[in-house]
DSSP file (Angstrom, degrees, kcal/mol; ACC not computed):
  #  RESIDUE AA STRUCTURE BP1 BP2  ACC     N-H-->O    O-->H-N    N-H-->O    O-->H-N    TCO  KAPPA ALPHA  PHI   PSI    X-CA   Y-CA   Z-CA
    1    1 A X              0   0    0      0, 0.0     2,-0.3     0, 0.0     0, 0.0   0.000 360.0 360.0 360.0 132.0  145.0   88.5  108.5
    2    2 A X        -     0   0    0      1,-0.0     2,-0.3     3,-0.0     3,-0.0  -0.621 360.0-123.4 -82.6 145.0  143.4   90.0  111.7
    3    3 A X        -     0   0    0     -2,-0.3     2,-0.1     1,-0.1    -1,-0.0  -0.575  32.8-109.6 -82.7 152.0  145.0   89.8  115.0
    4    4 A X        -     0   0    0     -2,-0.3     2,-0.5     1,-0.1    -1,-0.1  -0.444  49.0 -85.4 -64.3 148.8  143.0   88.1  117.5
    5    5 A X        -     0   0    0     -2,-0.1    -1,-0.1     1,-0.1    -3,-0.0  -0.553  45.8-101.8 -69.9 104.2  141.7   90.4  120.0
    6    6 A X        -     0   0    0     -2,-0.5     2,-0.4     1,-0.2    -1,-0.1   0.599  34.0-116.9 -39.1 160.5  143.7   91.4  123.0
    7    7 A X        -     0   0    0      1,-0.0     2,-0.6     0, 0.0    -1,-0.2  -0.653  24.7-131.8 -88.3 150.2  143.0   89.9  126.3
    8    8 A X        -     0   0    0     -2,-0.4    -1,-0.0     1,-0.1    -2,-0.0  -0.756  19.0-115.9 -85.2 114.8  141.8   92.1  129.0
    9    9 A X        -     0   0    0     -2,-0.6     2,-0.2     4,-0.1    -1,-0.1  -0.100  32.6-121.0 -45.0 155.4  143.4   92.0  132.7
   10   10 A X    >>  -     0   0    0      1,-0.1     4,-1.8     0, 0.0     3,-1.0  -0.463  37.2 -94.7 -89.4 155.5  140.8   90.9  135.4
   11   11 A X  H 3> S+     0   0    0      1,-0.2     4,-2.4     2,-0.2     5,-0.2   0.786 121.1  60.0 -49.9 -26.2  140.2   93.7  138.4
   12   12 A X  H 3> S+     0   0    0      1,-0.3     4,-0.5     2,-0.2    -1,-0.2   0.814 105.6  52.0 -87.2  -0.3  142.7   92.2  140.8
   13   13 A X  H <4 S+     0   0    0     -3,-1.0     4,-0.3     1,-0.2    -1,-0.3   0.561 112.7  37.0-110.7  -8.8  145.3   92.7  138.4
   14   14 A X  H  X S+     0   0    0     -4,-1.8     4,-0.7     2,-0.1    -1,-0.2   0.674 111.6  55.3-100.4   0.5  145.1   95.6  137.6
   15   15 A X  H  X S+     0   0    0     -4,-2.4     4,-1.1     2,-0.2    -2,-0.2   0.541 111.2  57.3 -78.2 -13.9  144.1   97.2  141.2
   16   16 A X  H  X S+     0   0    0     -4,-0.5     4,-0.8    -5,-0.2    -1,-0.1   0.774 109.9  40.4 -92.1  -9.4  147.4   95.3  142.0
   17   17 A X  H  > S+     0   0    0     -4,-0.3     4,-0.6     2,-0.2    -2,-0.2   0.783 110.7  55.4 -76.8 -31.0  149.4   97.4  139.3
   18   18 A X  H  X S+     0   0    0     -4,-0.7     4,-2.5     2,-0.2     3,-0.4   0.880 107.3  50.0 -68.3 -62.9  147.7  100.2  140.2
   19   19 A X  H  X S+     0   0    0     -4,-1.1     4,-2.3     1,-0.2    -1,-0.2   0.931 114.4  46.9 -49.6 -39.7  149.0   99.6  144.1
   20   20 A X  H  < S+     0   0    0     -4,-0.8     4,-0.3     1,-0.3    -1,-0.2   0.465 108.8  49.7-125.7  29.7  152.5   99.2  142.9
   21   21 A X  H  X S+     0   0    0     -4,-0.6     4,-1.0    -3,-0.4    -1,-0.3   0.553 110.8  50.5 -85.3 -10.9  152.7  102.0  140.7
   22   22 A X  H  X S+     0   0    0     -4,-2.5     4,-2.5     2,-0.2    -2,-0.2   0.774 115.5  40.8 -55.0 -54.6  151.4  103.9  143.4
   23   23 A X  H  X S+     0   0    0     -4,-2.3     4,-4.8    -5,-0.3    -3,-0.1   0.993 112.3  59.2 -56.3 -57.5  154.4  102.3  145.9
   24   24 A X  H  > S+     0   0    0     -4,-0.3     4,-1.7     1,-0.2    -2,-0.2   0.857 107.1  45.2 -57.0 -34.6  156.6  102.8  142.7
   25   25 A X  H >X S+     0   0    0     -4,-1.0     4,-1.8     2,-0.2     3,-1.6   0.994 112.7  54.1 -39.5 -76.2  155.7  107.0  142.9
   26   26 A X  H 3X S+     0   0    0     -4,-2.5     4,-0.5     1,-0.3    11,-0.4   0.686 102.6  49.7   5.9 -81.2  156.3  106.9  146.5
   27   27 A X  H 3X S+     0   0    0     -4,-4.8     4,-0.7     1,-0.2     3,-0.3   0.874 108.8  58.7 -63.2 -42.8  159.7  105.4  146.3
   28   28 A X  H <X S+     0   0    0     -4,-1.7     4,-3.0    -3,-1.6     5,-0.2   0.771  81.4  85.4 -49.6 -40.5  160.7  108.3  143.5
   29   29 A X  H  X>S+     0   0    0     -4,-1.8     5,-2.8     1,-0.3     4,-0.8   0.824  89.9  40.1 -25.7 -82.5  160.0  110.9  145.6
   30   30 A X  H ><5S+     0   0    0     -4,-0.5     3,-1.8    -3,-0.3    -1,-0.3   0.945 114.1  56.3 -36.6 -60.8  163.6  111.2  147.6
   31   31 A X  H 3<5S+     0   0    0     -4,-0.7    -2,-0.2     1,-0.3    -1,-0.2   0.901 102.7  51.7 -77.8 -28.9  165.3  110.5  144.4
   32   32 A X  H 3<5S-     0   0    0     -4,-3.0    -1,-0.3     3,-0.1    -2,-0.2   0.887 120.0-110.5 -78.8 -14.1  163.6  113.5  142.8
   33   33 A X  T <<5S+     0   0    0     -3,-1.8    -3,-0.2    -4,-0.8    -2,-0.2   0.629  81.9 121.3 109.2  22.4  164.8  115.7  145.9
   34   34 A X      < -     0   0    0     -5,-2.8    -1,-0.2     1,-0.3    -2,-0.0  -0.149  68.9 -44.2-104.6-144.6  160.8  116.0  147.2
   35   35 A X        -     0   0    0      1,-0.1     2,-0.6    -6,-0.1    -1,-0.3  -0.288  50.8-113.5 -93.5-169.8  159.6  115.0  150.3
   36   36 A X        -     0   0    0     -7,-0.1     2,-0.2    -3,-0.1    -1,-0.1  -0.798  31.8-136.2-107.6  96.9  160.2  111.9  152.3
   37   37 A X        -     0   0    0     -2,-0.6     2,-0.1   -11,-0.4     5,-0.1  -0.479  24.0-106.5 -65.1 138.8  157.1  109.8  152.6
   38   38 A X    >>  -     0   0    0     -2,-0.2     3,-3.2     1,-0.2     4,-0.8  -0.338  25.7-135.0 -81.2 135.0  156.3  108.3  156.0
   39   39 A X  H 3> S+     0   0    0      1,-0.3     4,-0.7     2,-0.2    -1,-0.2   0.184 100.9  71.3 -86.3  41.7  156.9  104.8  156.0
   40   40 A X  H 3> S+     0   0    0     -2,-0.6     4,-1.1     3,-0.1    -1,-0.3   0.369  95.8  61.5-105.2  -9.4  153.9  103.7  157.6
   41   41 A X  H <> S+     0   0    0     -3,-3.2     4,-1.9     3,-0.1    -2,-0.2   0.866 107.4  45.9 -38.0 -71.9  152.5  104.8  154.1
   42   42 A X  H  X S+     0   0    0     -4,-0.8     4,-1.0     2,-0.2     5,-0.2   0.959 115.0  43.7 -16.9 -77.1  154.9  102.0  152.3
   43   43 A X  H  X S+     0   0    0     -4,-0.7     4,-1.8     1,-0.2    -1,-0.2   0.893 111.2  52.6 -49.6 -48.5  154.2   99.5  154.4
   44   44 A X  H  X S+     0   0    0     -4,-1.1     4,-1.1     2,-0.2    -1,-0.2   0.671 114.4  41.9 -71.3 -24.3  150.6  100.1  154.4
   45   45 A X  H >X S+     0   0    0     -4,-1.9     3,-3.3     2,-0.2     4,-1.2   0.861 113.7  53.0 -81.1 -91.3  150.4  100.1  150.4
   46   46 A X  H 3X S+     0   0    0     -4,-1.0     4,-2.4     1,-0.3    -2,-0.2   0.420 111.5  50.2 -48.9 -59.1  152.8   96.9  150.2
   47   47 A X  H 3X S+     0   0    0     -4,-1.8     4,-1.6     1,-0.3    -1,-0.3   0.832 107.9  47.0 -39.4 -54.2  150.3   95.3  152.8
   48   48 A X  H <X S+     0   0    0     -3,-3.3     4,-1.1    -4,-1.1    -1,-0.3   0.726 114.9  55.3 -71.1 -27.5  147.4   96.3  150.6
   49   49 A X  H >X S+     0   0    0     -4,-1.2     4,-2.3     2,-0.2     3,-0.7   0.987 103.6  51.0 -59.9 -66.6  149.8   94.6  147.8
   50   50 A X  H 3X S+     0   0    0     -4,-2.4     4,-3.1     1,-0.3    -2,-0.2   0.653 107.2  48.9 -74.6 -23.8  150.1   91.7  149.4
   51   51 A X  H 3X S+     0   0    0     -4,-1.6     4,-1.2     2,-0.2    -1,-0.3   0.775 112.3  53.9 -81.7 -26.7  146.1   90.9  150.0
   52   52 A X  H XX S+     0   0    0     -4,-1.1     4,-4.4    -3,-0.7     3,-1.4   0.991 106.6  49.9 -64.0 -57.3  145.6   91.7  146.4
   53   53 A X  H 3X S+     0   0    0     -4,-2.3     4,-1.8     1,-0.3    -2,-0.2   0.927 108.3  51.5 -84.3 -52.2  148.1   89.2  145.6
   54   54 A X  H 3X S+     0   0    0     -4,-3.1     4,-1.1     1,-0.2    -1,-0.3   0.739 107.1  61.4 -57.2 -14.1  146.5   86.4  147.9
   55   55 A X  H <X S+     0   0    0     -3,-1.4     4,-1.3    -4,-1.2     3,-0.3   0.845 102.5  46.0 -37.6 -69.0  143.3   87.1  146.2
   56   56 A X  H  X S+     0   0    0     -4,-4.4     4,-0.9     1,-0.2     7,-0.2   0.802 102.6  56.0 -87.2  -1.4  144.3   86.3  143.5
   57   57 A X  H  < S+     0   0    0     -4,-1.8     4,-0.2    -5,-0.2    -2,-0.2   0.740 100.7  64.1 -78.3 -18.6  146.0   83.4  144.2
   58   58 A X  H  < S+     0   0    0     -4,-1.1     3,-0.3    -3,-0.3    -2,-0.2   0.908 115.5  32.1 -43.7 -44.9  142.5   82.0  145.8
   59   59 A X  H  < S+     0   0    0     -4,-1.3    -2,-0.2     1,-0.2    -1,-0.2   0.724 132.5  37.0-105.7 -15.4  140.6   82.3  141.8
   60   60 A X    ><  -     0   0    0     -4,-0.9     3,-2.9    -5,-0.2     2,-0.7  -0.119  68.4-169.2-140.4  53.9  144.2   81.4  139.9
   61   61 A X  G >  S+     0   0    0     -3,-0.3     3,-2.4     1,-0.3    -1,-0.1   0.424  77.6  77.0 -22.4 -21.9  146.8   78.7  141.6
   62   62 A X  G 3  S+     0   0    0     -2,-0.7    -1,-0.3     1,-0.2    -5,-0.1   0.686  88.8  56.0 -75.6  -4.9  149.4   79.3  139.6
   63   63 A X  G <   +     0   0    0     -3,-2.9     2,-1.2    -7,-0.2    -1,-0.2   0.485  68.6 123.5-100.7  25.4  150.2   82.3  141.4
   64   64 A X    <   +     0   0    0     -3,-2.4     2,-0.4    -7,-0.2     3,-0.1  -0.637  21.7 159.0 -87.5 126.1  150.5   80.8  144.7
   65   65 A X     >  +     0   0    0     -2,-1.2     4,-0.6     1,-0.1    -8,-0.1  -0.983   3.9 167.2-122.1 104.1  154.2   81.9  145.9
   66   66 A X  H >> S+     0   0    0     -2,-0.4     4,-1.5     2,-0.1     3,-0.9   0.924  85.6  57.1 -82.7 -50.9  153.6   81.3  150.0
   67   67 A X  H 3> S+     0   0    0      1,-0.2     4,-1.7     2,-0.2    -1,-0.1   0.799 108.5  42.9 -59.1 -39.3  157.4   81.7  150.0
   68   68 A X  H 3> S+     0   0    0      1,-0.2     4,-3.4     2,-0.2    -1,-0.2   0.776 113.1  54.3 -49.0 -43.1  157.0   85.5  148.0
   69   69 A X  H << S+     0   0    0     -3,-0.9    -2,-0.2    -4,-0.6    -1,-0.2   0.751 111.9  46.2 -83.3 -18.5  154.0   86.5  150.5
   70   70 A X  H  < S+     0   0    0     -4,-1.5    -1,-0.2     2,-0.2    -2,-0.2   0.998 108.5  47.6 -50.9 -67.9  156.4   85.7  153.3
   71   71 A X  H >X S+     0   0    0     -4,-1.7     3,-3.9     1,-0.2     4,-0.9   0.913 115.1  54.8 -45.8 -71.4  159.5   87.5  152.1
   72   72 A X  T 3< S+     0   0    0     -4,-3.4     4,-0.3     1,-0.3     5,-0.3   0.673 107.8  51.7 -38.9 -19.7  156.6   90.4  151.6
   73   73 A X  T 34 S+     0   0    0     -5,-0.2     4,-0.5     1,-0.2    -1,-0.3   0.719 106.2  48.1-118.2   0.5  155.6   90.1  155.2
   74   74 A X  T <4 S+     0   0    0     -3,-3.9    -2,-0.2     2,-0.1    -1,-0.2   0.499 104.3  57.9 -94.0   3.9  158.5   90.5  156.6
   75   75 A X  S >X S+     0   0    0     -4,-0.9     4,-2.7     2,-0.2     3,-0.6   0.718 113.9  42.1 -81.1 -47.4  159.5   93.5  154.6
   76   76 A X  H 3> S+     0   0    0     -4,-0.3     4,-2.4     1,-0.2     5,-0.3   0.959 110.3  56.4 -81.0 -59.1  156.3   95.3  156.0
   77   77 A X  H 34 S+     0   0    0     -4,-0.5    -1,-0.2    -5,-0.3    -2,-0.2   0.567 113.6  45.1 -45.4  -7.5  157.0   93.7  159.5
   78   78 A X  H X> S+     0   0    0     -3,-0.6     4,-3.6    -4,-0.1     3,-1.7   0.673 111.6  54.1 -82.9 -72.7  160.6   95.6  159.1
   79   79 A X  H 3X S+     0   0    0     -4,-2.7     4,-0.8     1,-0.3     3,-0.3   0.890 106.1  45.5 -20.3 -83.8  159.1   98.3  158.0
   80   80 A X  H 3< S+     0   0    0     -4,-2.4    -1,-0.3    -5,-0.2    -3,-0.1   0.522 106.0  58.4 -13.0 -46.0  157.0   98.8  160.5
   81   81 A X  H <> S+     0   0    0     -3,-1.7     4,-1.9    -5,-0.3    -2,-0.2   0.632 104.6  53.8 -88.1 -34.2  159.4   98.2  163.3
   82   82 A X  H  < S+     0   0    0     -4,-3.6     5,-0.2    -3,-0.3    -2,-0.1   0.571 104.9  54.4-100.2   5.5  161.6  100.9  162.0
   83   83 A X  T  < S+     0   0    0     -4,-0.8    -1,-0.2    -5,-0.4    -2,-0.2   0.248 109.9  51.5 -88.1  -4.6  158.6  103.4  162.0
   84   84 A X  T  4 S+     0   0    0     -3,-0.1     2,-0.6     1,-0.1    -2,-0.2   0.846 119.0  29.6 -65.9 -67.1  158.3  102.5  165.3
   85   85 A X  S  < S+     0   0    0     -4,-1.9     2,-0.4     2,-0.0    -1,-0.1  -0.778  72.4 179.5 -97.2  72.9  161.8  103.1  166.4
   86   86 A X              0   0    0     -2,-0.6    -3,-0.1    -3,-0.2    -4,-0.0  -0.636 360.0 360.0 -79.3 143.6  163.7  105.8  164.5
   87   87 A X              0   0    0     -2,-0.4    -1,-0.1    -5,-0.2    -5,-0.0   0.567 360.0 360.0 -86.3 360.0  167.1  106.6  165.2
């Protein structure tokens, strides 16, 4: 028996994996004991995350989570705030 052939992800899903293995580097950085990325970087990839993600809830309704995109926009609005103000 042959298997059917896999299906391929569509571009916005895989420019949004792309984004948050990129984020995922990021975050490693400190742990590996190299530098400290500036977190207006973060935010600004998480951001870029987070338009992918409403994108693709426009072409596929089961992935509208408004409650997810929130959480995600206040995390960058946090973010932000404490790239404003460092202690």
């Amino acid at each position: 028996m042959s298997q059917p052939p896999q299906a391929r992800p569509d571009a916005a899903t895989s420019l949004s994996l792309v984004l948050l293995l990129a984020l995922a580097a990021l975050l490693f950085l400190p742990l590996l004991g190299l530098a400290r990325p500036p977190v207006w970087m973060v935010a600004a990839l998480l951001a870029l995350r987070l338009i992918v993600q409403v994108w693709r809830a426009r072409t596929q309704p089961r992935l509208r989570r408004p409650a997810g995109w929130l959480l995600d926009a206040a995390l960058i609005g946090l973010l932000l705030w404490i790239g404003a103000h460092p202690s």
